[in-house]
C-alpha positions, -999 to +999 in steps of 0.1 A: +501+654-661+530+632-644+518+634-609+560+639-593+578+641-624+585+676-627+592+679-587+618+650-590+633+669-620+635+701-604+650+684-572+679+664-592+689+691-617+675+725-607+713+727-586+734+716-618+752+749-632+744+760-661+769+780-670+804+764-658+812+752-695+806+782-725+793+746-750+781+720-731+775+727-694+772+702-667+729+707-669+727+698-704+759+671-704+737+654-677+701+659-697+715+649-728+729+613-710+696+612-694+676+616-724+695+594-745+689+558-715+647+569-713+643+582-747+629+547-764+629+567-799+669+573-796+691+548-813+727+569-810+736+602-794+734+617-833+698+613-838+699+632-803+719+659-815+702+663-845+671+671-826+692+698-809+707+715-836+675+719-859+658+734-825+685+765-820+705+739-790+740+736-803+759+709-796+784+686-813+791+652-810+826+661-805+821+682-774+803+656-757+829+629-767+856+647-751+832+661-720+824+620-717+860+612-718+875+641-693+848+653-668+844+636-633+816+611-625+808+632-594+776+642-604+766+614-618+777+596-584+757+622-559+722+622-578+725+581-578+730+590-540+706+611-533+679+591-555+690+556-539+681+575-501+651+591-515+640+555-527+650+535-494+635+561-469+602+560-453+602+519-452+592+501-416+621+482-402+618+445-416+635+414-396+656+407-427+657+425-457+666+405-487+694+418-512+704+393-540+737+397-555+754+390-588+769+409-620+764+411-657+787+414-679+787+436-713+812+436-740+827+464-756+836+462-791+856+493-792+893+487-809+905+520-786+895+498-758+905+465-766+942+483-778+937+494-739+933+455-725+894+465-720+871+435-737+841+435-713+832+456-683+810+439-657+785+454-634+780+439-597+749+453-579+726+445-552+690+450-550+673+458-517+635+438-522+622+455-491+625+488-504+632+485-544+664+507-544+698+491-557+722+492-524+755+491-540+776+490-573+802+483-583+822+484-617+851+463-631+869+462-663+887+426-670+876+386-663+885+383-624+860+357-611+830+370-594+843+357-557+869+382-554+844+407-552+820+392-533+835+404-495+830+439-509+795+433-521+782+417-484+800+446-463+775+472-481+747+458-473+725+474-442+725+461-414+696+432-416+703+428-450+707+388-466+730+388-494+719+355-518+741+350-542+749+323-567+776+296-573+797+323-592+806+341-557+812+305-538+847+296-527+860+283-497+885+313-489+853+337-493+831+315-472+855+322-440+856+358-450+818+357-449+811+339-418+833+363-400+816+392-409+785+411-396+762+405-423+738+377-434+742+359-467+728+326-481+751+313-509+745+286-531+774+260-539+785+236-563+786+199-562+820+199-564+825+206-526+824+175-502+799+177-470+805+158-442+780+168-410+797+175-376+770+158-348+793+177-324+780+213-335+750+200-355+770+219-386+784+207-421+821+208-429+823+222-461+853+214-483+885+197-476+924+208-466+925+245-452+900+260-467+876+237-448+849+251-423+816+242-404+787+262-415+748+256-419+740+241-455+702+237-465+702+207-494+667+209-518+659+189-546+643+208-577+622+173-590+611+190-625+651+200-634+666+168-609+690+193-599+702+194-564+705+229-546+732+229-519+728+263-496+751+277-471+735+301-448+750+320-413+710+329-408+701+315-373+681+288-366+671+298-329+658+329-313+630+351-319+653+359-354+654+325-363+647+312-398+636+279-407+652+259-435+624+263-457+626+300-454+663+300-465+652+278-493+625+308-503+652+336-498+675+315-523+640+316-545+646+354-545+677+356-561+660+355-596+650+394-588+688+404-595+682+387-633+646+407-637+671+441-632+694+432-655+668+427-681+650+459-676+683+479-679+692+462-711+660+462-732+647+494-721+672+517-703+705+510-729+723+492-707+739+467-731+744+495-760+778+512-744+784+542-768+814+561-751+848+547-765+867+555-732+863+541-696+855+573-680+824+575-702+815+536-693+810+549-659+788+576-665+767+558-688+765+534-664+753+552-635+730+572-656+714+540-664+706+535-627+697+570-623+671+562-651+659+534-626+655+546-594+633+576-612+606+554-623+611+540-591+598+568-574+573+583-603+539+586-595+516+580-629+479+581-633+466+548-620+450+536-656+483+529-670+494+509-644+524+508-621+550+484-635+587+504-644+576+494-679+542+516-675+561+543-659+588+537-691+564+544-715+540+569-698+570+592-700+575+584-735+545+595-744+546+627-724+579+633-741+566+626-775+548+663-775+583+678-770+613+676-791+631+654-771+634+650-729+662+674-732+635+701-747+611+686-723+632+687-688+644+722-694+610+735-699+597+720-664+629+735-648+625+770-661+585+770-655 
C-alpha cells in the first residue's frame, strides 16, 4: 500500500464540500479534474464519464462544461498553496537557492477561443532546485514577449533565490529593473548587445544609448556547439557570499531543469491536451496539472519501484487500475 497517499488525499480534499452543488459538487468537480491529469488510461473527460455513469456516479459532460466555465479557481489556487508549502518546508537554509525561469507555450485550437483573440496561452513558472516545489506561476493569454514578465517572475522568488533565465527575458530596460531589485538572477544575453569593460568599476557596459548600464557579465565558450554564452549576473564576487565565475557558469548549467518540467507535464500530466473551451477552465486545468506535480512530489512509494515522478506516476496507476477510476479510488480512501 502507497505509504502517504491516502494521508495526502485526506489532507487536500477531506475539507472540500460535498454537498454545495445538488450534480456536481466542488469534491467530485475537483476529483474528476484530478483524475483526468494522473489517470494515464484517460484520453478525454468522456471516457471518464463513462466510467461514472455505468458505476451509479452521475454526471454529464454538460455539467462539468458549464461548472469549468463559471466556478472560481479558488480551490484550485489554495491546495496548489498549501501543497507548494508542504513541499518547500522542512529544507536547511542554503547560501543560494537556484530557481530557473522561463515559459511554455501551448496552443489552443478552439474556434470559441480564437473568435475570442485567444490562439496560445503560455505558462511562466519557476522551479526552486533546493527544495523541488514550483515557486511561482503565472498565466498569460496572447504573444507579449517573455521580458515583460520577467520583473514579476524575480520579485517572487525567496529571499536567496537566483533566478536564471534565458535570452527570451533579456532586455536592456529589464536589466535596470533587475539590478535594482533585491533578488539575484543570472541572465543570459544575445550577441546582439555591445560590451565594452569599465577598468574604473571592474564592470561591463552593457548596450548602448539609455538603456545602457554596468553590470558583471561572465563570457564561456561551448567548443562542441562554437557557441558563445554571454552572462549577466548581480551575484557577488567578494564576501563570505561570493560566487566565482565558474559557479555562475554552473548555475546558468541549471537552467535546463525548467525544460525537464515542462516535459514531464506534457507527456505524462496533460499539460499540452487543453480540453476546456473557455479561459476560466484553462486555468484550472492548469493548476490542477501542478497540483498533480507537487503530489508525486511528496509521495512516498515502496523503494523497489524507484523514486523518480515517473515511478511515483505509474505506481499510482497501478494502484488505481484495481478501482474504476481515481475518482472511485480517492473517494473510497476519504470515506475509510
Amino acid at each position: 500500500m502507497i505509504y502517504s497517499f491516502p494521508r495526502l488525499v485526506k489532507g487536500i480534499l477531506g475539507d472540500l464540500p460535498k454537498n454545495d452543488y445538488p450534480v456536481l459538487n466542488t469534491r467530485l468537480f475537483f476529483e474528476c479534474w484530478l483524475g483526468y491529469a494522473m489517470d494515464k488510461s484517460l484520453v478525454s473527460m468522456r471516457d471518464l464519464f463513462k466510467r461514472l455513469n455505468r458505476t451509479g456516479i452521475a454526471v454529464d459532460i454538460s455539467t462539468f462544461s458549464k461548472a469549468s466555465k463559471q466556478r472560481s479557481q479558488q480551490v484550485f489556487l489554495e491546495i496548489y498553496h498549501k501543497l507548494s508549502q508542504r513541499v518547500q518546508q522542512n529544507f536547511p537554509d542554503q547560501k543560494y537557492e537556484i530557481c530557473p525561469i522561463d515559459s511554455t507555450t501551448i496552443s489552443l485550437t478552439s474556434k470559441l477561443l480564437w473568435s475570442l483573440g485567444y490562439h496560445q496561452v503560455k505558462l511562466f513558472s519557476s522551479v526552486n532546485l533546493t527544495t523541488g516545489g514550483i515557486e511561482e506561476n503565472l498565466v498569460t493569454f496572447g504573444f507579449d514577449h517573455d521580458y515583460n514578465y520577467g520583473e514579476e517572475m524575480i520579485d517572487t522568488l525567496p529571499p536567496n533565490g537566483v533566478g536564471v533565465m534565458d535570452r527570451g527575458f533579456a532586455g536592456l530596460k529589464f536589466l535596470q529593473k533587475a539590478l535594482q531589485s533585491d533578488k539575484y538572477f543570472v541572465l543570459r544575453i544575445g550577441n546582439k548587445y555591445k560590451l565594452e569593460f569599465d577598468e574604473e568599476s571592474g564592470l561591463t557596459r552593457v548596450g548602448t544609448g539609455e538603456g545602457q548600464g554596468l553590470y558583471r557579465v561572465v563570457n564561456f565558450c561551448c567548443l562542441e556547439n562554437r557557441a558563445e554564452f554571454r552572462l549577466v549576473t548581480n551575484l557577488p564576487q567578494v564576501g563570505e557570499t561570493a560566487i566565482t565565475d565558474e559557479e555562475v557558469m554552473d548555475i546558468y548549467r541549471c537552467r535546463w531543469a525548467i525544460e525537464l518540467l515542462w516535459k514531464f507535464l506534457k507527456m505524462h500530466l496533460k499539460l499540452d491536451q487543453l480540453i476546456t473551451k473557455n479561459v476560466n477552465g484553462i486555468g484550472i486545468q492548469i493548476y490542477v496539472t501542478l497540483i498533480a506535480y507537487l503530489i508525486l512530489q511528496l509521495v512516498q512509494i515502496p523503494k523497489k519501484w524507484g523514486n523518480k515522478l515517473l515511478d511515483k506516476l505509474r505506481y499510482l496507476q497501478a494502484c488505481m487500475c484495481q478501482e474504476v477510476s481515481y475518482v472511485h479510488w480517492l473517494e473510497k480512501i476519504l470515506n475509510c
